[in-house]
Backbone as a printed PyTorch tensor [residue, N CA C, xyz], in Angstrom:
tensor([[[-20.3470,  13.7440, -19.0150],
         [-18.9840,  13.4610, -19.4470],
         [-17.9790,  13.7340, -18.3270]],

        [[-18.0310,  14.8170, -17.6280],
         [-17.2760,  15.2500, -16.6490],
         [-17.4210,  13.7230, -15.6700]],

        [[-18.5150,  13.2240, -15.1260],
         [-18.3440,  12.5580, -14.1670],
         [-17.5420,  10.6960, -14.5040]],

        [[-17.5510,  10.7370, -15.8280],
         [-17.2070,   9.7860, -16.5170],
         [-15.5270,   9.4590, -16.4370]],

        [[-15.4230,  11.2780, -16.6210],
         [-13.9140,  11.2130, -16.5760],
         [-13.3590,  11.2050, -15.2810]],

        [[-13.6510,  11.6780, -14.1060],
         [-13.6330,  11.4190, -12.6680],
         [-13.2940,  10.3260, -12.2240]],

        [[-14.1050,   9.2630, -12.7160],
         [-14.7340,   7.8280, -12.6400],
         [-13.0530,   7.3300, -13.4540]],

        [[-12.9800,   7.4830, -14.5440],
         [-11.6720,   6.9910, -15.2940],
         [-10.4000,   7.3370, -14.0520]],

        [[-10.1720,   8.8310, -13.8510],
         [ -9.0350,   9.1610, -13.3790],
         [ -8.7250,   8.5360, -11.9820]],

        [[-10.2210,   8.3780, -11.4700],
         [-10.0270,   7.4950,  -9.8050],
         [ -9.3550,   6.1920, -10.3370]],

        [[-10.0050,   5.4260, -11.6860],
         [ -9.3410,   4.4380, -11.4130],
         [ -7.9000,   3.9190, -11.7280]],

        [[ -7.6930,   5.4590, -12.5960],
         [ -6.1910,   5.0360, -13.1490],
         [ -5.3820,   5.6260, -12.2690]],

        [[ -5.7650,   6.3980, -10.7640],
         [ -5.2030,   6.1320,  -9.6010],
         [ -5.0560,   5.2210,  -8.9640]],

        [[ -5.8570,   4.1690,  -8.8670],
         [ -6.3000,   3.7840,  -7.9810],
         [ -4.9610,   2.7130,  -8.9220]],

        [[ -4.8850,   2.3860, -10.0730],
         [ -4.0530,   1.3310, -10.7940],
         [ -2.5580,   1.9600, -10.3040]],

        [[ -2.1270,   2.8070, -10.4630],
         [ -1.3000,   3.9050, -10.1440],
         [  0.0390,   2.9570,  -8.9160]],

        [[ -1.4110,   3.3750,  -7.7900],
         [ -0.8870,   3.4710,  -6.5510],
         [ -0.7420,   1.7640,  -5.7990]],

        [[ -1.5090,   0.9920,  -6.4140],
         [ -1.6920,  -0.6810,  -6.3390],
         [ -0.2980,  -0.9040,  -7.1610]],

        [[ -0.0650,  -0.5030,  -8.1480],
         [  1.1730,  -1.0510,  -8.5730],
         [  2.5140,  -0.8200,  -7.6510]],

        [[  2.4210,   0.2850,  -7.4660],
         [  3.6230,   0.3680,  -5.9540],
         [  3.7970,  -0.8840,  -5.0120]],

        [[  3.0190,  -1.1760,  -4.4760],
         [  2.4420,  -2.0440,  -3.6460],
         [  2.3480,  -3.6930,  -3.9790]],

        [[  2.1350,  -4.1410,  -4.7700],
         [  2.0700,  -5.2560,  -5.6720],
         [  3.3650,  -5.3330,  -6.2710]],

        [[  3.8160,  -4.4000,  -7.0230],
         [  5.1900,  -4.5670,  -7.6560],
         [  6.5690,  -4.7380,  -6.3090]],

        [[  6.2100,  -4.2430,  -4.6570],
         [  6.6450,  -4.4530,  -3.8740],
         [  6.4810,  -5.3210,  -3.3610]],

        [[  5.7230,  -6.1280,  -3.1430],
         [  5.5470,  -7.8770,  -2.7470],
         [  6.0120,  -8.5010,  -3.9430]],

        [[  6.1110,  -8.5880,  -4.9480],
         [  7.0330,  -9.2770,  -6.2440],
         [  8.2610,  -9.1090,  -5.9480]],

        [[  8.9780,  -8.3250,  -5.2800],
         [ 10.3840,  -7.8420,  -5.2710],
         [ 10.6790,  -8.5570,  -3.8570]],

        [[  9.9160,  -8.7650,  -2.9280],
         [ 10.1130,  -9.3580,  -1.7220],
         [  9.9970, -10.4700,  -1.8360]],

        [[  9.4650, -11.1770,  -2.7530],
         [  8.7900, -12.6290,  -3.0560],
         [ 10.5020, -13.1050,  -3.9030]],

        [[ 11.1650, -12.4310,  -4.8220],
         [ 11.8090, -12.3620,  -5.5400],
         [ 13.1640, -12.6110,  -4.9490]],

        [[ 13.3960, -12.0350,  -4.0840],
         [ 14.6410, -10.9910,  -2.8780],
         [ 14.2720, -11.6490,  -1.7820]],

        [[ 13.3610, -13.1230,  -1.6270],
         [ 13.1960, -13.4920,   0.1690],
         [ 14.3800, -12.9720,   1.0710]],

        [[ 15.8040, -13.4990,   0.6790],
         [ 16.3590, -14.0720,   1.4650],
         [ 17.0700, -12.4220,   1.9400]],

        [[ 17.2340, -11.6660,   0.8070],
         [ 17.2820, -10.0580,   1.3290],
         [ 16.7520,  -9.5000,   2.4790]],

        [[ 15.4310, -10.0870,   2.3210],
         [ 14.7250,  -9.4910,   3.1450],
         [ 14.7980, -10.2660,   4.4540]],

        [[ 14.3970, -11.3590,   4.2680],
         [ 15.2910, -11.7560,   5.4120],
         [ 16.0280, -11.1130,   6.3220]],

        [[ 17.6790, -11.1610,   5.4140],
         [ 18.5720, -10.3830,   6.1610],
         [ 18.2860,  -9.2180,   6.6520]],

        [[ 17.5080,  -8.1290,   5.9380],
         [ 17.0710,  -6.7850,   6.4460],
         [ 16.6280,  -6.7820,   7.6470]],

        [[ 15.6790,  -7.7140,   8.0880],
         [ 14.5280,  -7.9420,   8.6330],
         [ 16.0020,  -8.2270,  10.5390]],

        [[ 16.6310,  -9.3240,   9.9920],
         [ 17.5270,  -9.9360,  11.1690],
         [ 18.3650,  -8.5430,  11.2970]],

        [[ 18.9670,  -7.8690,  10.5690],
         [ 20.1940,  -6.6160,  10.5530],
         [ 19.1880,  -5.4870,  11.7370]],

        [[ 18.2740,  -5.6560,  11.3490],
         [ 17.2310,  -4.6060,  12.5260],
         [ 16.7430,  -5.0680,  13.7400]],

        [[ 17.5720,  -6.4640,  13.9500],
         [ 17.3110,  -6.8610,  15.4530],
         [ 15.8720,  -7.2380,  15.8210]],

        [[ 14.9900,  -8.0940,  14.6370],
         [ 13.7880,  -7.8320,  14.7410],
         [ 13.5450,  -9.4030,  15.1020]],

        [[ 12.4900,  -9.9480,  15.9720],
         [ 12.2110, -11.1290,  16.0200],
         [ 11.4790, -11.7650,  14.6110]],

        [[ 11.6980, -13.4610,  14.6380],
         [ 10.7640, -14.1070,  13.6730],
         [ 10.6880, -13.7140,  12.2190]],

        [[ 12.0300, -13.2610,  11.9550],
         [ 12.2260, -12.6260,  10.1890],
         [ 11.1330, -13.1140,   9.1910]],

        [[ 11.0510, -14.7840,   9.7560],
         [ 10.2210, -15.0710,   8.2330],
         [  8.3760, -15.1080,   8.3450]],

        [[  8.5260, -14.7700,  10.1020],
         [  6.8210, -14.4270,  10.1760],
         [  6.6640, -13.0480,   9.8770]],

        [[  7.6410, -11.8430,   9.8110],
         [  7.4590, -10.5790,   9.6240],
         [  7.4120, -10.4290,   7.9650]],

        [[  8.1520, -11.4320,   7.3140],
         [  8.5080, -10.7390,   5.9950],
         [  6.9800, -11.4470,   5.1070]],

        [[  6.3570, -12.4290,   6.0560],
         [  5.2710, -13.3670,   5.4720],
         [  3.8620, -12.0830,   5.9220]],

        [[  4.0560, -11.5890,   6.9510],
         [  2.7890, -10.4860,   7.0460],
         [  2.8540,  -9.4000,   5.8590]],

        [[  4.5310,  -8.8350,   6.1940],
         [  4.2550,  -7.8160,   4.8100],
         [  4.0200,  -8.1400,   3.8010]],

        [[  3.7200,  -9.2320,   3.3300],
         [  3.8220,  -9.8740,   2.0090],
         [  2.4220,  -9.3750,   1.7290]],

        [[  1.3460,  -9.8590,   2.7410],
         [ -0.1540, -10.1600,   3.3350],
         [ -0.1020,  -8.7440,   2.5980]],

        [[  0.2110,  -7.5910,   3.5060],
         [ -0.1410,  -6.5270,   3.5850],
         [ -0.2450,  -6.3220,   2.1590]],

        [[  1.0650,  -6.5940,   1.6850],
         [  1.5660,  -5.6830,   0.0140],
         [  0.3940,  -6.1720,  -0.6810]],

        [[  0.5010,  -7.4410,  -0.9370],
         [ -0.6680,  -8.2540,  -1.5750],
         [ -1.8470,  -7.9010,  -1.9760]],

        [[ -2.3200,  -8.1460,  -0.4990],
         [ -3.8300,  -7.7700,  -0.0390],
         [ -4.2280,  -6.4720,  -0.0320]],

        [[ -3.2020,  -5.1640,   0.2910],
         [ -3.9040,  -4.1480,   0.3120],
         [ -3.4920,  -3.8410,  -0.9960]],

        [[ -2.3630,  -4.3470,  -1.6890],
         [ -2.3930,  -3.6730,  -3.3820],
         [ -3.9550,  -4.1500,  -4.3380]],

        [[ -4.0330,  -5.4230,  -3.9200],
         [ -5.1360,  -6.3480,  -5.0590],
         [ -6.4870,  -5.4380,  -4.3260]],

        [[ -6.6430,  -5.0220,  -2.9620],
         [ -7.8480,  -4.3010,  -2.5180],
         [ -7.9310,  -3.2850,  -3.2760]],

        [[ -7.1620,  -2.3400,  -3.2690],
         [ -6.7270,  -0.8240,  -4.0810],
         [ -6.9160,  -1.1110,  -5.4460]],

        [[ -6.3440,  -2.2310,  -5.6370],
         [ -6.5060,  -1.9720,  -7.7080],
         [ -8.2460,  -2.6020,  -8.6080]],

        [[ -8.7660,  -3.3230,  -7.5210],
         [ -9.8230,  -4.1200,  -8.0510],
         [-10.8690,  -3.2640,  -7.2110]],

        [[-10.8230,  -2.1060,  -5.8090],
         [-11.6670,  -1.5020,  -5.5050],
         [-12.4930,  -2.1310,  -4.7330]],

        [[-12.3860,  -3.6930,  -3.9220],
         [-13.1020,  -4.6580,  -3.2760],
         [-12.6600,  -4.3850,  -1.6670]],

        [[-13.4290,  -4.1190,  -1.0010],
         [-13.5480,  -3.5920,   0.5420],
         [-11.7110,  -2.6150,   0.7170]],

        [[-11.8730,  -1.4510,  -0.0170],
         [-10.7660,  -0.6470,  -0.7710],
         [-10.2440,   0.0390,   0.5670]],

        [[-11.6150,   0.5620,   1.3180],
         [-11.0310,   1.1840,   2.5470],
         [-10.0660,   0.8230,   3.5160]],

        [[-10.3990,  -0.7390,   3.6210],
         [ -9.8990,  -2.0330,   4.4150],
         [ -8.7540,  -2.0560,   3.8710]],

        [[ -8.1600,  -2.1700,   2.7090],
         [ -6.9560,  -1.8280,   2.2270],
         [ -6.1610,  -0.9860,   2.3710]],

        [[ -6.8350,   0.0020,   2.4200],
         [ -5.7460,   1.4190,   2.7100],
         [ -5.7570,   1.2670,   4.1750]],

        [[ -6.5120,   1.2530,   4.7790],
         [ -5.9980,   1.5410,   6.4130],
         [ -5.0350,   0.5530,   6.6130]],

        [[ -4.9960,  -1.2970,   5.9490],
         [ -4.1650,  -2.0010,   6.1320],
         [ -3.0170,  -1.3980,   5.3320]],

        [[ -2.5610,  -0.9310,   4.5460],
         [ -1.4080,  -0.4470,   3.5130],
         [ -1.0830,   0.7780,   4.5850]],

        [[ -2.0010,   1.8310,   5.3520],
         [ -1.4430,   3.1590,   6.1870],
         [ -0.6770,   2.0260,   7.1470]],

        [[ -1.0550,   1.6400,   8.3110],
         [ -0.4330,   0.3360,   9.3240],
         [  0.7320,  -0.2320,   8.3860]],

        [[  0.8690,  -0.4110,   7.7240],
         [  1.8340,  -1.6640,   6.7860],
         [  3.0810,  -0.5160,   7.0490]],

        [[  2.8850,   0.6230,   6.0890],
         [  3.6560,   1.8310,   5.6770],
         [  4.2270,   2.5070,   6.9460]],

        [[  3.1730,   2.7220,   7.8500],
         [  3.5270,   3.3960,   9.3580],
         [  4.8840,   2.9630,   9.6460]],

        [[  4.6680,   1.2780,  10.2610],
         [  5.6320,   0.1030,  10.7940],
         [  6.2540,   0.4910,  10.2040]],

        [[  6.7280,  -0.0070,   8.8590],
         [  7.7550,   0.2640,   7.6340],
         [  8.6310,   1.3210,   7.8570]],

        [[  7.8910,   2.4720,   7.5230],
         [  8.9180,   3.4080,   7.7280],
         [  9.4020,   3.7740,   8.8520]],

        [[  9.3380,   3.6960,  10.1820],
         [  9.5270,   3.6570,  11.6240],
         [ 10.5330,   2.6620,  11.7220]],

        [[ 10.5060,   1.3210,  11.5060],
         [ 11.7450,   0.6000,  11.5110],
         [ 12.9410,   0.8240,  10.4200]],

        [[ 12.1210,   1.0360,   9.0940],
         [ 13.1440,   0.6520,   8.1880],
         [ 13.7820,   2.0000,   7.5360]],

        [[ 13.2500,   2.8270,   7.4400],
         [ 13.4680,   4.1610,   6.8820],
         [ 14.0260,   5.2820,   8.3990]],

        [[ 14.7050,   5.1290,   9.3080],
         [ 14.7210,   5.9180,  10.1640],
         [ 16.1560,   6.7850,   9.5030]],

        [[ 15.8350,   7.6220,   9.5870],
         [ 16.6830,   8.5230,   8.7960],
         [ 17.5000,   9.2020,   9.9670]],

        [[ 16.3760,   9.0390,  11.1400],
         [ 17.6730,  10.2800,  12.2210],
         [ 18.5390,   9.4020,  13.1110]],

        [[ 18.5590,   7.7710,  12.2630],
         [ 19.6460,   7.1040,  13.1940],
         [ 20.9380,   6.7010,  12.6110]],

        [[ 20.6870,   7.6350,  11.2090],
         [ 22.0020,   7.0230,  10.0830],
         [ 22.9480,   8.6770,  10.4060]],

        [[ 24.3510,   8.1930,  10.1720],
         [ 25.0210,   8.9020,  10.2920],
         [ 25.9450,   9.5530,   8.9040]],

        [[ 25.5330,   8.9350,   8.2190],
         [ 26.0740,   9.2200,   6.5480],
         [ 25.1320,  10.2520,   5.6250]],

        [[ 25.6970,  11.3420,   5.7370],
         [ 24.8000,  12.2540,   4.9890],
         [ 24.0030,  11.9430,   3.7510]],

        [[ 24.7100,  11.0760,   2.7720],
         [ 24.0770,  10.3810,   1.7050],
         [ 22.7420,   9.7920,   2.2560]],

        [[ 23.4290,   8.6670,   2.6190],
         [ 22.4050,   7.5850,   3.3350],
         [ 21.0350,   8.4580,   4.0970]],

        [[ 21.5430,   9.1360,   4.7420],
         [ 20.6010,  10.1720,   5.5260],
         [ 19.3880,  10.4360,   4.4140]],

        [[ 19.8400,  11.2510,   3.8470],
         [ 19.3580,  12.0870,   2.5390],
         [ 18.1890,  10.7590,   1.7360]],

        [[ 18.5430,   9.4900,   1.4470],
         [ 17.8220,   8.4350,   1.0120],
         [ 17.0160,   7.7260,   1.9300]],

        [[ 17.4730,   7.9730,   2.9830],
         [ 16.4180,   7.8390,   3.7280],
         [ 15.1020,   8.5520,   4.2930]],

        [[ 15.4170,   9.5120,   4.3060],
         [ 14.4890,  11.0580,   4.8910],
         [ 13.8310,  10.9610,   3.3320]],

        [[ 13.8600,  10.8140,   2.1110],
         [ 13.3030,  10.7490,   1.1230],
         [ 12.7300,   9.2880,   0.9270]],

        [[ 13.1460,   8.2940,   1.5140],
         [ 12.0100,   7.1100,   1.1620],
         [ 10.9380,   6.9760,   2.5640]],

        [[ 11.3470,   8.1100,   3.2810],
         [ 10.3880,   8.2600,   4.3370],
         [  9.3990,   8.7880,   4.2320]],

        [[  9.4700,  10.3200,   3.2360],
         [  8.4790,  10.8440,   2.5950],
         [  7.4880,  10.4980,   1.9410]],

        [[  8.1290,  10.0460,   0.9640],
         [  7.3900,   9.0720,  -0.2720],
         [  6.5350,   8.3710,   0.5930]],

        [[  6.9560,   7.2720,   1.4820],
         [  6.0190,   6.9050,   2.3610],
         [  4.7730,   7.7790,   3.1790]],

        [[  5.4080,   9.0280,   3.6040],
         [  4.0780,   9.5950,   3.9010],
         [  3.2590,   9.6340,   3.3650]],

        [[  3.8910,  10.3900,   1.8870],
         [  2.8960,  11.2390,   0.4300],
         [  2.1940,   9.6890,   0.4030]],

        [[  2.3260,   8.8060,   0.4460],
         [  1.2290,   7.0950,  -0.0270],
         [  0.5480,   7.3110,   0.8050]],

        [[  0.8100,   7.6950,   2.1070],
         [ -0.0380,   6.9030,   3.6300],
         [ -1.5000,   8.8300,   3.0410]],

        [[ -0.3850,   9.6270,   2.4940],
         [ -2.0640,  10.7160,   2.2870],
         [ -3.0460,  10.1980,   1.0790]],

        [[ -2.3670,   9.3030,  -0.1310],
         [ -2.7670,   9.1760,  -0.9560],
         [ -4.0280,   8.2650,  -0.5550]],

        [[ -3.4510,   7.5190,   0.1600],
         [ -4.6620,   6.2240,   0.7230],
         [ -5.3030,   6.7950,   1.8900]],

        [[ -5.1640,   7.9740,   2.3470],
         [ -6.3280,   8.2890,   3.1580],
         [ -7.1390,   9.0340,   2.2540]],

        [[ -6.9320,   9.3150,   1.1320],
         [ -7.4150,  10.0600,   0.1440],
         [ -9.0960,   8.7220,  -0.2480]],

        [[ -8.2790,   7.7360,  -0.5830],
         [ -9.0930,   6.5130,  -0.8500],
         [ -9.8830,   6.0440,   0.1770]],

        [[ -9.6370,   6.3240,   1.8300],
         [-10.0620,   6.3610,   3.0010],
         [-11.1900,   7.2390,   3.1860]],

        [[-10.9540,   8.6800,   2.6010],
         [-12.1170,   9.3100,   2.9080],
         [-13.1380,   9.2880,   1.2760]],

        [[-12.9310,   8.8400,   0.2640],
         [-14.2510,   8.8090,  -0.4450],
         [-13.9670,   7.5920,  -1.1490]],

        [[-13.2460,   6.3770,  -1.2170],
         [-13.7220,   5.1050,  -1.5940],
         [-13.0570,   5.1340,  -2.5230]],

        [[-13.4600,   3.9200,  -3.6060],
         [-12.7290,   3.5560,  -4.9190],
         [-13.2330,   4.1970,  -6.2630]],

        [[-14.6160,   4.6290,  -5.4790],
         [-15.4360,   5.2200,  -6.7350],
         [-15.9890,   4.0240,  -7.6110]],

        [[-16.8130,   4.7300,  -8.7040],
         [-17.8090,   3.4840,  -9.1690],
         [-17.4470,   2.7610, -10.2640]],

        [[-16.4990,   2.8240, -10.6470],
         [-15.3070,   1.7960, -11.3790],
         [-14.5040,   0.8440, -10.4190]],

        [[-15.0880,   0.2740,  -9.5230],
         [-15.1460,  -0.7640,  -8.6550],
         [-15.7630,  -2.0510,  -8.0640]],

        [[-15.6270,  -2.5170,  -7.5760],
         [-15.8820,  -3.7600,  -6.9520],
         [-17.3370,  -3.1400,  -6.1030]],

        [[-16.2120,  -2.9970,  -5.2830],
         [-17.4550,  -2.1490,  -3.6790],
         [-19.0130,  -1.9550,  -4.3900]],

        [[-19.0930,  -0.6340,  -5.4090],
         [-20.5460,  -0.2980,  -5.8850],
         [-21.0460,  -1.5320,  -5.9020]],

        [[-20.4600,  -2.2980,  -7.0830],
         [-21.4990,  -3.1380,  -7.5000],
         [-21.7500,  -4.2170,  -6.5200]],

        [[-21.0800,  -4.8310,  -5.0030],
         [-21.8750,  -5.4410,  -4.4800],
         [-22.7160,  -4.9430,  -3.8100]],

        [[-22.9200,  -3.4600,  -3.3700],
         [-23.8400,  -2.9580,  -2.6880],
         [-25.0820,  -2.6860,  -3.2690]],

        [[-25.3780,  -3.0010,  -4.4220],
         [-26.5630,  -3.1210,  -5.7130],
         [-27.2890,  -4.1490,  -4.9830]],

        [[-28.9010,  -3.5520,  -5.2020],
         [-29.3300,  -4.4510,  -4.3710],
         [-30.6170,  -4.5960,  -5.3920]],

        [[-30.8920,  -5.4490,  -6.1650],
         [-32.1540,  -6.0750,  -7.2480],
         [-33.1910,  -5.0960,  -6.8790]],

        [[-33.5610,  -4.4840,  -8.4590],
         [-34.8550,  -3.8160,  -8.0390],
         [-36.2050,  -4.4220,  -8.8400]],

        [[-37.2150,  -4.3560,  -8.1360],
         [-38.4360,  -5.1440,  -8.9420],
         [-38.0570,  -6.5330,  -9.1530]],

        [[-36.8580,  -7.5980,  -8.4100],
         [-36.5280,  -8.6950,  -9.0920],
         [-35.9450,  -8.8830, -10.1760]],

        [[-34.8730,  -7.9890, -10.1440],
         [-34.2370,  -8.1110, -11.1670],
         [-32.9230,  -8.4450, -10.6930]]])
């Protein structure tokens, strides 16, 4: 029973932390032209090839994370995604508005606390309420 419930709680992490991520490419998908602008306001080249990778990222590493299918590959792509992210977009020690400051140094965090959560998923997988196990099943006796 214990390992059953293990098995449950990985995956209603694992649903958890994919929704962040997924519900953040919906909001970018939603908000293009926001982002866009964000993207140009930061002096960044090729707005709509940058805002088309993070999309990739959100996407791909949320649907990796929530379905548990090459999960690791996800999180290291979601740590990289998050890194960038918060380095350009969250720089907290270049705002001069204590508020602003303050919301930033806190959506910087949050970003860390994810980038540990998914090394969390980095160092032991999705667990066996996943994808991954079952393609690594390999027929026994022909079956």
């Amino acid at each position: 029973m214990r390992y059953l419930t293990q098995h449950i709680v990985a995956l209603v992490g694992r649903i958890l932390i994919s929704a962040l991520f997924l519900g953040a490419g919906i909001n970018h998908v939603m908000n293009w032209q926001a982002g866009i602008d964000l993207i140009v306001a930061k002096g960044l080249p090729v707005p709509h090839v940058l805002l088309a990778l993070a999309l990739v990222a959100l996407f791909g590493g949320g649907l990796s994370i929530l379905t548990g299918f090459r999960v690791r590959w996800g999180a290291i792509g979601l740590i990289v995604f998050l890194a960038v992210a918060t380095f350009l977009f969250d720089d907290f020690w270049n705002v001069s508005e204590s508020t602003q400051r303050f919301n930033e140094a806190m959506n910087c965090m949050k970003n860390v606390s994810l980038m540990g959560g998914l090394l969390m998923i980095v160092a032991y997988g999705a667990g066996p309420l996943s994808i991954d196990p079952f393609l690594r099943r390999t027929p026994i006796d022909g079956y």
